[in-house]
Structure formats: C-alpha cells, structure tokens
Wavefront OBJ file of the C-alpha trace (Angstrom):
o trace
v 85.172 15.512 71.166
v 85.479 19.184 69.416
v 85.099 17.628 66.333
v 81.890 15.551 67.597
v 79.995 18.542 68.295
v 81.085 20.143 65.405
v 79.575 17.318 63.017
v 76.473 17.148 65.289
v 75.523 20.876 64.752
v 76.465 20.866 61.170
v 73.874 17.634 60.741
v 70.816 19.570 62.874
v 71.365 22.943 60.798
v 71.102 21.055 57.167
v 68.191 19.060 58.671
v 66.560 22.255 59.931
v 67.417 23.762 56.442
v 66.240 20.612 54.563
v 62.698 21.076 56.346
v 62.551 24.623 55.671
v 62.549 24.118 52.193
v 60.041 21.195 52.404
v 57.473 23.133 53.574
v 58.222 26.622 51.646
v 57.932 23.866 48.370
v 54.356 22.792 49.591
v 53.179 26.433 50.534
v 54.729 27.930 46.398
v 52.891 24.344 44.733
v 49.664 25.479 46.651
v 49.307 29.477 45.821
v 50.359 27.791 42.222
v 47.129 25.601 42.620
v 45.126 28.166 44.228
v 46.123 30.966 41.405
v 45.218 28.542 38.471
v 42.147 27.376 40.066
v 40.936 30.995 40.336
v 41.634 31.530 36.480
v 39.725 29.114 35.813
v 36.221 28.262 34.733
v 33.826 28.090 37.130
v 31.906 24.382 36.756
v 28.213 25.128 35.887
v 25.980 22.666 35.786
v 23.349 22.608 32.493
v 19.419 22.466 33.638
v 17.440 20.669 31.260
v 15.364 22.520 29.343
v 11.936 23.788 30.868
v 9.387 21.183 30.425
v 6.387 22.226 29.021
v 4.471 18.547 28.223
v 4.064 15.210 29.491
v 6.431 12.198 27.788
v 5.243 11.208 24.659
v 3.078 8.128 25.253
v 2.014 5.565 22.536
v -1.138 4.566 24.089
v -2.503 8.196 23.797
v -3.035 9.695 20.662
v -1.130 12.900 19.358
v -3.002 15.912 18.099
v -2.461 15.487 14.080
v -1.123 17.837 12.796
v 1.264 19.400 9.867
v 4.813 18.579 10.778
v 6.930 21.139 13.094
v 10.685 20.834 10.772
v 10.925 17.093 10.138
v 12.590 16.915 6.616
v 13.791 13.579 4.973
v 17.332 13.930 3.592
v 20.201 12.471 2.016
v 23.592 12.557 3.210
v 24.080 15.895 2.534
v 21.278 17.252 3.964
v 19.374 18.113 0.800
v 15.484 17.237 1.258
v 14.341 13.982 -0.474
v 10.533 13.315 -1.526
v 10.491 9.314 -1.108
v 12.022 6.829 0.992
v 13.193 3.418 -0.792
v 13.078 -0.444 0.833
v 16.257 -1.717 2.541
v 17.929 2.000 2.583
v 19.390 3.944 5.480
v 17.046 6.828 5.799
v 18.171 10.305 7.176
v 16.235 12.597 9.163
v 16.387 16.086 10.367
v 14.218 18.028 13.302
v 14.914 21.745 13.256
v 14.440 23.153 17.045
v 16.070 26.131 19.226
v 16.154 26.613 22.550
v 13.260 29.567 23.480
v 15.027 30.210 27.271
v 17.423 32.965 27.431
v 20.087 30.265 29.355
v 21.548 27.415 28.514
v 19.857 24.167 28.598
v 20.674 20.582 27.645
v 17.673 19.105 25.698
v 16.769 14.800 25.524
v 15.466 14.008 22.367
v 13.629 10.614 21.808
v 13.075 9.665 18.329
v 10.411 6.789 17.347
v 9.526 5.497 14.174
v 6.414 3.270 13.877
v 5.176 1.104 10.871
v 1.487 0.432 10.649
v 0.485 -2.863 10.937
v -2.128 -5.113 8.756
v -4.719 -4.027 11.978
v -3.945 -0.298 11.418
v -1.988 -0.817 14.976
v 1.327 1.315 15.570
v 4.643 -0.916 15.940
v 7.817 0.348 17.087
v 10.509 -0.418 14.832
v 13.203 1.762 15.441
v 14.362 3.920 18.772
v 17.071 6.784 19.582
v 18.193 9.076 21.877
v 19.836 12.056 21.739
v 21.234 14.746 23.853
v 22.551 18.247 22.848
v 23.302 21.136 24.357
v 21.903 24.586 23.583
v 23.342 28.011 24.074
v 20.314 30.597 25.255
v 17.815 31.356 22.375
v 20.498 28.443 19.593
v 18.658 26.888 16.783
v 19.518 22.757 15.897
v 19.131 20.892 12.901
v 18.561 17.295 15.016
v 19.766 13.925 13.192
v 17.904 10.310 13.014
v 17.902 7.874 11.561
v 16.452 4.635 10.217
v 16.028 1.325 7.660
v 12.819 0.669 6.613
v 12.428 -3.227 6.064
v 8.863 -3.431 5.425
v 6.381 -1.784 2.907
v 3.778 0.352 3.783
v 3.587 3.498 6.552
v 5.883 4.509 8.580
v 5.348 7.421 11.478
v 8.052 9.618 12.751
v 7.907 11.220 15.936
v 10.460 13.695 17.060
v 9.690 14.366 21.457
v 12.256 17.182 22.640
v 11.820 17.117 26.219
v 10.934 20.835 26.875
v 8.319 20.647 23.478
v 5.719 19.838 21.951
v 6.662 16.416 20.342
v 6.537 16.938 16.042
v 5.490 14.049 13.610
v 5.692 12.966 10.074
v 4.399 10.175 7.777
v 5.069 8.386 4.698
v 5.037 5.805 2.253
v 7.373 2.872 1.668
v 7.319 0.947 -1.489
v 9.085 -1.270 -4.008
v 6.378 0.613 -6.572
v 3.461 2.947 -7.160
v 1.093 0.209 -7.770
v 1.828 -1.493 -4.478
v 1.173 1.883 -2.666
v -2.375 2.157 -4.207
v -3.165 -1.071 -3.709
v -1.846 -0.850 -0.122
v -3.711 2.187 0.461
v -7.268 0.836 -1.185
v -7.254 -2.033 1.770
v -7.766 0.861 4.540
v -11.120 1.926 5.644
v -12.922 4.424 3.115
v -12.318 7.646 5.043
v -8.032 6.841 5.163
v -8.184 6.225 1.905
v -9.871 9.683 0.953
v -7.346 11.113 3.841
v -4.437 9.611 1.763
v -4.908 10.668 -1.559
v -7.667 8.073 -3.293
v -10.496 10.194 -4.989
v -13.899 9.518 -3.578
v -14.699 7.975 -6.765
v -12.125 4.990 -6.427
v -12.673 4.422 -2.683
v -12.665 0.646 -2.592
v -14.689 -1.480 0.016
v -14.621 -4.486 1.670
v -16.638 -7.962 0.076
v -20.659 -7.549 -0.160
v -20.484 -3.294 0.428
v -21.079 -1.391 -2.422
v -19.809 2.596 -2.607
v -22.053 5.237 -2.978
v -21.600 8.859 -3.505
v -23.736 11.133 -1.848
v -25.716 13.848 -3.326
v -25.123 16.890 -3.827
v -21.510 16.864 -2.725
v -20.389 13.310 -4.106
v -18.541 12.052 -0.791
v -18.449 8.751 -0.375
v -19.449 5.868 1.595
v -19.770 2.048 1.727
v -22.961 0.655 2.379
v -24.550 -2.956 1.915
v -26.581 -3.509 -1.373
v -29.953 -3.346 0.851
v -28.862 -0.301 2.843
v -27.814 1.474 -1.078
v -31.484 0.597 -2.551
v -32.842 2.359 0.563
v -31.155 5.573 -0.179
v -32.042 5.933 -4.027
v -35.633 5.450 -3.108
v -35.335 8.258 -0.331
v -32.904 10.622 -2.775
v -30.458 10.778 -0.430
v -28.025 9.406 -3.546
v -28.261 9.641 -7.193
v -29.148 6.328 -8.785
v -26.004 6.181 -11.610
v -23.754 7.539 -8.338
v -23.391 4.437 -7.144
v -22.303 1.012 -8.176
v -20.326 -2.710 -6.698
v -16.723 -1.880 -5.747
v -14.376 -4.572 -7.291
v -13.711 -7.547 -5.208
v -9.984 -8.011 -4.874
v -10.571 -11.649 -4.454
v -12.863 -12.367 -7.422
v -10.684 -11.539 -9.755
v -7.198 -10.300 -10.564
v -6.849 -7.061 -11.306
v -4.919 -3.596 -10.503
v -5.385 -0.554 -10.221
v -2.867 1.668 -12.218
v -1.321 5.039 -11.438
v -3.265 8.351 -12.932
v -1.733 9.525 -15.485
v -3.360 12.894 -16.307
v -4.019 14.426 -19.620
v -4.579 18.304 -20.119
v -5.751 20.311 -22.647
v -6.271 23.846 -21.302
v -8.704 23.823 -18.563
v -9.809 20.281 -19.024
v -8.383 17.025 -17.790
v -8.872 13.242 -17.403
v -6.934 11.335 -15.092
v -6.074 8.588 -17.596
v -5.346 7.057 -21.384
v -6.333 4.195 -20.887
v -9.479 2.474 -18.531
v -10.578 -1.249 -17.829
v -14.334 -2.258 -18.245
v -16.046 -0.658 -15.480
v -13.603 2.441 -14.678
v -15.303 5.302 -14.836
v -13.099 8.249 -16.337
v -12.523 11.124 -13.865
v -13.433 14.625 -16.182
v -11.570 17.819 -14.402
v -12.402 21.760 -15.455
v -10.646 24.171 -13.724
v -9.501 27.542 -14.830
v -12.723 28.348 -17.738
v -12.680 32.378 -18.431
v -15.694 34.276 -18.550
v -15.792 34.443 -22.129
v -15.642 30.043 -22.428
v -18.367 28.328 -23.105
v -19.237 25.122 -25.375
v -19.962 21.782 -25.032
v -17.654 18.429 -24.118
v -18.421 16.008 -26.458
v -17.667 12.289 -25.666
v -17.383 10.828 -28.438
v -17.402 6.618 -28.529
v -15.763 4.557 -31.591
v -18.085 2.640 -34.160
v -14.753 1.150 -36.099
v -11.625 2.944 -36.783
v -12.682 6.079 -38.363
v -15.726 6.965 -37.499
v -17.174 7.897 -34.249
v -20.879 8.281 -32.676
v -21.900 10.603 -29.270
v -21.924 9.092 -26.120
v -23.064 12.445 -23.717
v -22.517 16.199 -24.332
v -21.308 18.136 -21.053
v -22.264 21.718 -21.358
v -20.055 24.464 -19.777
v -19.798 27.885 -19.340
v -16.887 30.449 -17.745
v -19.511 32.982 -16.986
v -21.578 30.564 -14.341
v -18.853 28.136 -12.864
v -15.016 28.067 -13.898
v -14.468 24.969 -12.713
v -16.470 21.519 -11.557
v -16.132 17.880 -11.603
v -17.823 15.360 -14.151
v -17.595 11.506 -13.967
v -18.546 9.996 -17.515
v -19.702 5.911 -16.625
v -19.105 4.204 -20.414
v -22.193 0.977 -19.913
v -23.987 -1.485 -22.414
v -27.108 0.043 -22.854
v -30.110 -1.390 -25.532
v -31.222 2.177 -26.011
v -27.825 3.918 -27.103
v -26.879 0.355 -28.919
v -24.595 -0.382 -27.023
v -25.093 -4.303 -26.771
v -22.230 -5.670 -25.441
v -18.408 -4.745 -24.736
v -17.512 -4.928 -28.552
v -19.308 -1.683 -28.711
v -17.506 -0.312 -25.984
v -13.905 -1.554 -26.107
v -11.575 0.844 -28.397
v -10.258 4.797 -28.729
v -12.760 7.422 -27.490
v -12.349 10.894 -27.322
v -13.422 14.514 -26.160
v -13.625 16.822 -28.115
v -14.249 20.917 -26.522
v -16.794 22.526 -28.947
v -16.669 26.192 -29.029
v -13.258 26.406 -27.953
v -10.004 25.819 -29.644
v -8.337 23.108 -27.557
v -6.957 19.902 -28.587
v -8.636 16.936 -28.208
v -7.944 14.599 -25.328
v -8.175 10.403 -26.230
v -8.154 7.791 -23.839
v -9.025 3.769 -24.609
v -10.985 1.062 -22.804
v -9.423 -1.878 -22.931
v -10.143 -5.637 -22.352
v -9.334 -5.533 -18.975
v -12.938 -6.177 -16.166
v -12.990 -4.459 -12.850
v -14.286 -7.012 -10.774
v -17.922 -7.133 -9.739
v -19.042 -5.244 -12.749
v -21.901 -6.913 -15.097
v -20.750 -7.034 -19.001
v -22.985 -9.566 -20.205
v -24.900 -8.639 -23.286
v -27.740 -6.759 -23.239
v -29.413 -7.000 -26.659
l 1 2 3 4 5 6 7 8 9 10 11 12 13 14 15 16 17 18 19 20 21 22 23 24 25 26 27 28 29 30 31 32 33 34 35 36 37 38 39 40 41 42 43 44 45 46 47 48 49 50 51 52 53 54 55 56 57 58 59 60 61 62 63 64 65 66 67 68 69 70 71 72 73 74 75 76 77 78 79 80 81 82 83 84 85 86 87 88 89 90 91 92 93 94 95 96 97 98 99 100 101 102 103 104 105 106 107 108 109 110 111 112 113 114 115 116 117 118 119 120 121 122 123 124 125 126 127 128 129 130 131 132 133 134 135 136 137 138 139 140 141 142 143 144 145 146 147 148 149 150 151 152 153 154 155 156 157 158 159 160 161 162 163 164 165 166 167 168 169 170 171 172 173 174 175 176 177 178 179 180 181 182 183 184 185 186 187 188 189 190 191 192 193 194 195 196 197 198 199 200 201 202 203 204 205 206 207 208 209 210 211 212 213 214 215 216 217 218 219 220 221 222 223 224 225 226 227 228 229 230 231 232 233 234 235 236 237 238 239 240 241 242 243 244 245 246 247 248 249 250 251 252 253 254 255 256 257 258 259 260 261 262 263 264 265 266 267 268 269 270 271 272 273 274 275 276 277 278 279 280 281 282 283 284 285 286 287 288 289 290 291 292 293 294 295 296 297 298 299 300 301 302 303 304 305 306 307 308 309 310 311 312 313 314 315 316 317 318 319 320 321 322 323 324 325 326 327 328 329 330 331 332 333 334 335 336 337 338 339 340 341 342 343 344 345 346 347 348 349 350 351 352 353 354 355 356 357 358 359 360 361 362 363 364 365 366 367 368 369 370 371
C-alpha cells in the first residue's frame, strides 16, 4: 500500500514537471518570435506613382512631338539608326521617379504599324512594372519584330507621365522607303523627308509650286491653268506628276555632289527629272555665274542657262534647272538632251560638278519631237 502511494506521487510530480516545461517551451519560442519580429522590417506597401494624365487612348490623338528618351538599340545598349525586316528590335525609355518616396510605376508599351489607309494597327503590346527609389532614374526595356514594311509608332505610357513616342521606317531597301513614302498625301511626304519638288500626286492632279516660296500642292489640270493666269504660280513651276501606273519607273536615292558651296542632289536624272541646284555657304567676296552647260557630242558643249550669284546679296538659295525640247534653243527632241552635262562656277575656282540624263521617262512627261 506504502509503495502504492509512493508510485502515485512520484507519477503526479513528473506530470506536474512535464507540464511546467511545456508551457515555459511555448512562452521562450514566443519572446523568440516576438524579438525577431521586432528586428525586422517593417512591411510597407509601394503607392503607385502620382498620376498626372489620363491612360493613353488610341482613339485620341497624342500631341506630336520630339521624343522624351526613346532610343533604338542593340543588345548592348548602344543606339542603332535603322531597324531591319524579321529582326528582334530593342528599345529603351529613360524615366526617373520626380516624388521624393518610393513608387512602383506600370509601363504600357505599344507599337503600331500604319496601314495602306494611314490607320494605326496594334502589332505588338507589353507591360512592365518597376520599382523606383525617391527621385531613381530607369533605362526601361521593349521590345519588338517588325514583320511588315513601312511605319511603325512607338509609344512608351508610364502611368504617373506624360506618355513619349517615336517613329520610323522599316524596309528591305531605300528605294522601297521612297516609293512607300511618295504614296502618302503631299503634306506627309514633305513632313517625311521628300523635297517639295518631288512631291508625287495621285492620277489626273498635277503639282504646283507656289510663288514666291515654292511649297507645294496638288491641284487638277483646270484648277493649275487657273492659278498661272491669276500669278498665284509661276508658269515653268509646275508640271504632271508621274503616274505610277502608266509606266514603270523608280525613283532613286539622292546622291549628292558638292563642290564648295554648291550642290546637286544627283549624277544621274531620267527624262523629266528636274535637277535640284543647292548654294549654301557663298562669302562676301563670291560672286560669278553657274553655267549649265548641255552636250552637242562628246567634246564639245553648248549653254543651256547661266545662274548668277553673289556672296554679298544672298549666301545661299535654291535653283531648280528643268532640261526640255525646245525649237528655240534647238533642242528638237531627246537626242539633244540625253548625255553628260555639267556646271561649271565662273569666277570662282571650284571643280566642276557632272551629272547625265539618261534614257529613262518619268511618266506623264511629253518627249515627242518638237522640230
């Protein structure tokens, strides 16, 4: 019976001892949790960044503009000047974060290609999130394949900005781009790169320049007779733009020529081109006489037009020389204008500069024989 109890009390005391230890376990594994969670960082939670516009919205136009740190790049982040077919394009946005606190920003990236109707279509979408540490700068990543020729529009839209945009070109070759670009109404082309002189128009318009400051225009035949008789254009500033569709024929790259001040924007020009004559840079002492000169055989040469200029009055202007048959100068038919020409800059020292005209017709041009 003794040894009854005895077992009995020596049972409750380890169970009582056994629970003790339970529960000062429990209370050492919770300071342990409290301690570390008080050593640790606080959670915060990032705000996006202040929002200072409306989401960018293709159905509303942008305000066009020059483009806010959109480079094209290679891999390595050097800056590339064109964009080829079929080849994964890189893309950089540089942007910083203007709030003195962090912020995570959402940037949407689109990239339109212009369609035959001049219409927008999306072709490629991303999104990207970053974080920014108060008043950080970012170089943002895109990218894209282009799969068709012709534009292509960028648009960069950090939420918390002003969205940032950037255009370009996409072809196989120059040629294609020019010809590409001569299909768009008169004023694009002007916008993207065509001289005034070479705007092309659309069947039955003809081009006219106007007078005094040579901009251009396309006009029917009717409305182009009305302005010559009002002198509101310059009878030999205007003539019929090449039909694509009569006729093959392309236009080639300029390929300019310099000596000193003067240029032309060729060396060699179909029936019909007219070649493009660029001073810039005479001094005040300069002054002479451009003298195009037209071949008779293979030495010798006659006058076509003299172009006066002089440093002292105008450094620099703009002449378009117009090689036609014409009974009076004998010039009968395109025999007598086909061949070498050349300028030469009397009263000055330069070079020469040669170009040819070659059997090649713009379209829409008259070379019939006119004596």
């Amino acid at each position: 019976m003794n040894l009854f109890l005895i077992l009995t009390s020596i049972l409750i005391v380890a169970s009582v001892l056994i629970i003790s230890s339970v529960f000062e376990l429990q209370d050492a594994l919770a300071e342990e949790s409290t301690t570390s969670n008080s050593n640790a960082e606080p959670q915060v939670l990032i705000s996006p960044c202040e929002k200072k516009h409306e989401p960018y919205d293709p159905n509303v136009p942008l305000e066009r503009g020059e483009p806010l740190g959109i480079r094209i790049v290679d891999v390595e982040g050097n800056t590339r000047s064109s964009v080829n077919l079929n080849e994964k394009t890189f893309l950089t946005y540089g942007i910083s974060n203007e709030d003195s606190s962090r912020c995570l920003m959402e940037i949407e990236i689109f990239v339109y290609h212009y369609e035959n109707d001049g219409k927008e279509k999306l072709v490629s979408y991303e999104k990207i999130k970053e974080k920014f540490l108060p008043h950080q700068g970012k170089q943002i990543p895109g990218t894209f394949t282009p799969s068709l020729e012709g534009e292509y529009l960028v648009i960069f839209d950090p939420k918390g900005f002003p969205p940032s945009e950037i255009s370009f070109f996409v072809f196989e070759s120059p040629s294609a781009k020019i010809n590409y670009i001569k299909k768009l109404p008169p004023l694009k082309q002007i916008q993207k790169g065509i001289l005034p002189i070479d705007v092309s128009c659309k069947q039955n318009f003809e081009l006219i320049l106007k007078s005094p400051d040579h901009s251009s225009a396309c006009v029917k035949p009717s409305t182009a007779e009305i302005l010559v008789k009002r002198g509101w254009i310059q009878p030999e500033l205007f003539f019929l733009v090449p039909n694509p569709n009569e006729k093959e024929y392309e236009v080639k790259p300029r390929e300019w020529q310099t000596s000193g001040p003067f240029q032309i924007d060729r060396r060699e020009y179909a029936l019909g081109e007219k070649i493009f004559l660029k001073i810039d840079g005479l001094s005040l002492e300069e002054k002479g006489q451009i003298t195009v000169m037209r071949p008779l055989n293979i030495t010798h040469y006659s006058v076509y037009v003299t172009i006066p200029f002089d440093g002292a009055n105008k450094d620099a202007f703009n002449y378009y020389i117009d090689p036609q048959l014409s009974k009076t100068r004998g010039l009968c038919s395109v025999d007598d204008v086909l061949g070498k020409w050349a300028l030469v800059f009397r009263g000055t020292n330069y070079s020469n500069l040669n170009f040819e005209i070659i059997e090649s017709i713009v379209p829409g041009t008259d070379w019939n024989p006119v004596c």
